[in-house]
N, CA, C and O of each residue as an XYZ file, in Angstrom:
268
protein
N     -17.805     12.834     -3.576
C     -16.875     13.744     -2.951
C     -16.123     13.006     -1.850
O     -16.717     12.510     -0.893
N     -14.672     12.941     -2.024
C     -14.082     11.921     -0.994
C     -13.563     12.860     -0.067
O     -13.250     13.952     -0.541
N     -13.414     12.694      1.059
C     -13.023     13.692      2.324
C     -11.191     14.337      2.197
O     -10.632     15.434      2.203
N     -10.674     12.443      2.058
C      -9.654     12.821      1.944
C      -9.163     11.518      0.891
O      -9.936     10.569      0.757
N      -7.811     11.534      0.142
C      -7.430     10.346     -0.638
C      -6.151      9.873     -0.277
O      -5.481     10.696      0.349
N      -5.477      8.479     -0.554
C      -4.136      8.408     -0.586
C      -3.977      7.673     -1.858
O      -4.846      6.913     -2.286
N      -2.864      7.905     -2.455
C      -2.536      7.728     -4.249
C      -1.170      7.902     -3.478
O      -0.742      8.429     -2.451
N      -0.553      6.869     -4.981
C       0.866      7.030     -5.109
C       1.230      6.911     -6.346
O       0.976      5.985     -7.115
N       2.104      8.291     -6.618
C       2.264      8.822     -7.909
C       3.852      8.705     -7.817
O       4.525      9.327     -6.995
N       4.517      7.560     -9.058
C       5.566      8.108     -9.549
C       6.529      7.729     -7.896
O       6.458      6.629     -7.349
N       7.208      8.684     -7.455
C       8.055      8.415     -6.124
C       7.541      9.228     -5.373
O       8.295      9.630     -4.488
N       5.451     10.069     -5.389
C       5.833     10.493     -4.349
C       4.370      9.883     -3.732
O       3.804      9.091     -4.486
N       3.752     10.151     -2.537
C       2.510      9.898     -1.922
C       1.442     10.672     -1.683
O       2.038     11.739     -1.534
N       0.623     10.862     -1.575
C      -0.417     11.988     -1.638
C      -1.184     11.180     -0.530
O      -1.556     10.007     -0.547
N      -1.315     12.162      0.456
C      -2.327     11.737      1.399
C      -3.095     13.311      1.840
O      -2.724     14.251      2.544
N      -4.511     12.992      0.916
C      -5.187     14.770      1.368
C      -4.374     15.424      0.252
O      -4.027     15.045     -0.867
N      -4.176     16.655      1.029
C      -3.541     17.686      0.224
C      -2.065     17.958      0.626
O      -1.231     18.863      0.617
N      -2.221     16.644      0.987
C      -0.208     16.726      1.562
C       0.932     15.722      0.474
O       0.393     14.823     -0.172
N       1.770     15.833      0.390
C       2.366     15.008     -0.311
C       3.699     14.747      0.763
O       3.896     15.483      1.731
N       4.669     13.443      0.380
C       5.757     13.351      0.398
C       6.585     11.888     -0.047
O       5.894     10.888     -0.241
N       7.835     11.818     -0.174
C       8.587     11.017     -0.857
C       8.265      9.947     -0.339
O       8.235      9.823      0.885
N       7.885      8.718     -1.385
C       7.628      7.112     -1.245
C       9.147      6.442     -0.553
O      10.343      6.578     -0.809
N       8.318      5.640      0.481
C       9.814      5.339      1.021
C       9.724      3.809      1.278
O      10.139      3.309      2.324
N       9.119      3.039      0.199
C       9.063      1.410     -0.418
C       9.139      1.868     -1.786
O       8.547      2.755     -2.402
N      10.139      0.917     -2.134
C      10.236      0.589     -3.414
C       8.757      0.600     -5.017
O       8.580      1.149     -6.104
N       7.840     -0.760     -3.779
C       7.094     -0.920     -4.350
C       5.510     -0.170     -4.149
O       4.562     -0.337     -4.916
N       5.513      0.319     -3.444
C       4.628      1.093     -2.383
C       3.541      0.516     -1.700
O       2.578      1.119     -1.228
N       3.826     -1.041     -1.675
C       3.392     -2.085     -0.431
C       3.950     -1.279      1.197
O       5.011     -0.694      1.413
N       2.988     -1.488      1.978
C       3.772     -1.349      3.456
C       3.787     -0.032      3.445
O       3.848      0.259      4.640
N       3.768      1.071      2.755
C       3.484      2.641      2.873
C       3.228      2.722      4.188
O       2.382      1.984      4.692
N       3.779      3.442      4.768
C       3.579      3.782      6.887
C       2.509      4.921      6.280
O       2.581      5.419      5.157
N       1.579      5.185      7.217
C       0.034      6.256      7.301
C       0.046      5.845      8.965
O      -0.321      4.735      9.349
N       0.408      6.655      9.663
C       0.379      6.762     11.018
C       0.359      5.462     11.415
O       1.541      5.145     11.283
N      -0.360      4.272     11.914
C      -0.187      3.258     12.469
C      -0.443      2.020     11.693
O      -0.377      0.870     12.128
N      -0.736      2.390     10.515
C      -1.503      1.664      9.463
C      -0.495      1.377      8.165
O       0.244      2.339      7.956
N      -0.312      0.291      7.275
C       0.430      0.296      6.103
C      -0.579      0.285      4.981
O      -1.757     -0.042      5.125
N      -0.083      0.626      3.980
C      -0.857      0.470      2.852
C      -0.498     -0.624      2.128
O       0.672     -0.980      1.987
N      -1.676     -1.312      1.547
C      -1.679     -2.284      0.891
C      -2.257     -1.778     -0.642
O      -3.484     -1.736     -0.743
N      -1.675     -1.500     -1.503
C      -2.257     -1.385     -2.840
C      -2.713     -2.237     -3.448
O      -3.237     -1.615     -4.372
N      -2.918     -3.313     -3.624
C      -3.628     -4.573     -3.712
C      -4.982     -4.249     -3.723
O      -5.782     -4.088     -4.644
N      -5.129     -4.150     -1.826
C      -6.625     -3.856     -1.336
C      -6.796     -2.682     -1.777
O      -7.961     -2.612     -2.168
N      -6.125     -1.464     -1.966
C      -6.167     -0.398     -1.744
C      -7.127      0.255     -0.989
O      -8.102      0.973     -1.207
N      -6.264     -0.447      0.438
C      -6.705      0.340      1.767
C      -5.345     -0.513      2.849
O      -4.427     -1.270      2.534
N      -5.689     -0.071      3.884
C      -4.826     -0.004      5.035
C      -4.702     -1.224      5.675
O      -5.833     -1.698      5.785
N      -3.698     -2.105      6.245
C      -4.106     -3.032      7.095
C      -2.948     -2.248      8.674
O      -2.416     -1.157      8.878
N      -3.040     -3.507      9.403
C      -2.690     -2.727     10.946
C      -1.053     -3.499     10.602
O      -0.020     -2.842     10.734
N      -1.045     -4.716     10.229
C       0.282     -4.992     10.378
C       0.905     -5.223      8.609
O       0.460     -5.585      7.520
N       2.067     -4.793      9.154
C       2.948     -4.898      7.812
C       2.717     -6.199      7.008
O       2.678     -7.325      7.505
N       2.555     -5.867      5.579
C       2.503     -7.187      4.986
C       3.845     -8.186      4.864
O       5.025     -7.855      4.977
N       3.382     -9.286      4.641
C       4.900    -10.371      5.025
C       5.933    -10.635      3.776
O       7.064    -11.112      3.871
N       5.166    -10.145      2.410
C       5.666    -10.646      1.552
C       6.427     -9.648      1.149
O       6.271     -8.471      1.475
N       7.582    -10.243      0.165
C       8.573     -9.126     -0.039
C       8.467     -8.283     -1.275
O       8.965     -7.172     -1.454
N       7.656     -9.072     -2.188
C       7.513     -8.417     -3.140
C       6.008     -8.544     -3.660
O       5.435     -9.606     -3.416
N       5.188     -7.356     -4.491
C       3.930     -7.718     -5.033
C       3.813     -9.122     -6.033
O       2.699     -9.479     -6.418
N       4.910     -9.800     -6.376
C       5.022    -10.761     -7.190
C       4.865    -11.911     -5.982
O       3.759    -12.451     -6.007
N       5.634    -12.317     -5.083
C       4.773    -12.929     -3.608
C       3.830    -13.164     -3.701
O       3.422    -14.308     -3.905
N       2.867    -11.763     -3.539
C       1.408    -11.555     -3.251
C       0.707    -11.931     -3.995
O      -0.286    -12.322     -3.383
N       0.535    -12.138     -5.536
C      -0.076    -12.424     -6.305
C       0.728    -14.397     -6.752
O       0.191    -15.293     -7.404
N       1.552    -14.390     -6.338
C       1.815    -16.009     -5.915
C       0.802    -16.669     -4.816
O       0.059    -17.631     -5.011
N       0.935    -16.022     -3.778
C      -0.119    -16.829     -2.758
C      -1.318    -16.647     -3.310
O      -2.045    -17.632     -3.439
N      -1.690    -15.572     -3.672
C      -3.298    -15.050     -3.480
C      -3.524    -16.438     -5.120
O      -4.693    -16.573     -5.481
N      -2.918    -16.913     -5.561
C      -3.360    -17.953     -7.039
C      -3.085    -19.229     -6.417
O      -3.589    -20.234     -6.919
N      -2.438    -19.314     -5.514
C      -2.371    -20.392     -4.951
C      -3.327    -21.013     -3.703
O      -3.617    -22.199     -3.551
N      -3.789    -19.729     -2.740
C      -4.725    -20.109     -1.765
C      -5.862    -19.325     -2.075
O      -6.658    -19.228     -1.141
N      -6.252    -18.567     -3.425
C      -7.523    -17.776     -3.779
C      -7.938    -16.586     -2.708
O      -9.108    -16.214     -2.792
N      -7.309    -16.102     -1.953
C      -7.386    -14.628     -1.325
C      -6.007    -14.219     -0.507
O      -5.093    -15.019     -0.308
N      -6.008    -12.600      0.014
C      -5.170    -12.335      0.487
C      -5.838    -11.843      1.607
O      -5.201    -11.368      2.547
């Protein structure tokens, strides 16, 4: 039983029982109050990720073996 969830469906976001419109492309960097989402990890980090695209991310992470 999870308390609360965040998913991203399609163009919109679900956080709990709230929803609203995805406002990244890719839905890297998702704003959650002070926190971005990283779908990768799928969880939160504090600062925005650097890369511009999930294709980036999976460039470094094969090149230096983590993100």
């Amino acid at each position: 039983m999870a308390l609360w969830r965040f998913e991203i469906q399609d163009n919109r976001v679900i956080i709990g029982n709230r929803e609203r419109q995805k406002i990244t492309a890719t839905g890297c960097n998702e704003p959650f109050k002070d926190r971005y989402w990283c779908p990768k990890r799928q969880w939160f980090q504090r600062e925005a990720c650097p890369f511009a695209s999930p294709t980036e991310c999976d460039n470094f992470e094969t090149m230096c073996g983590s993100v």
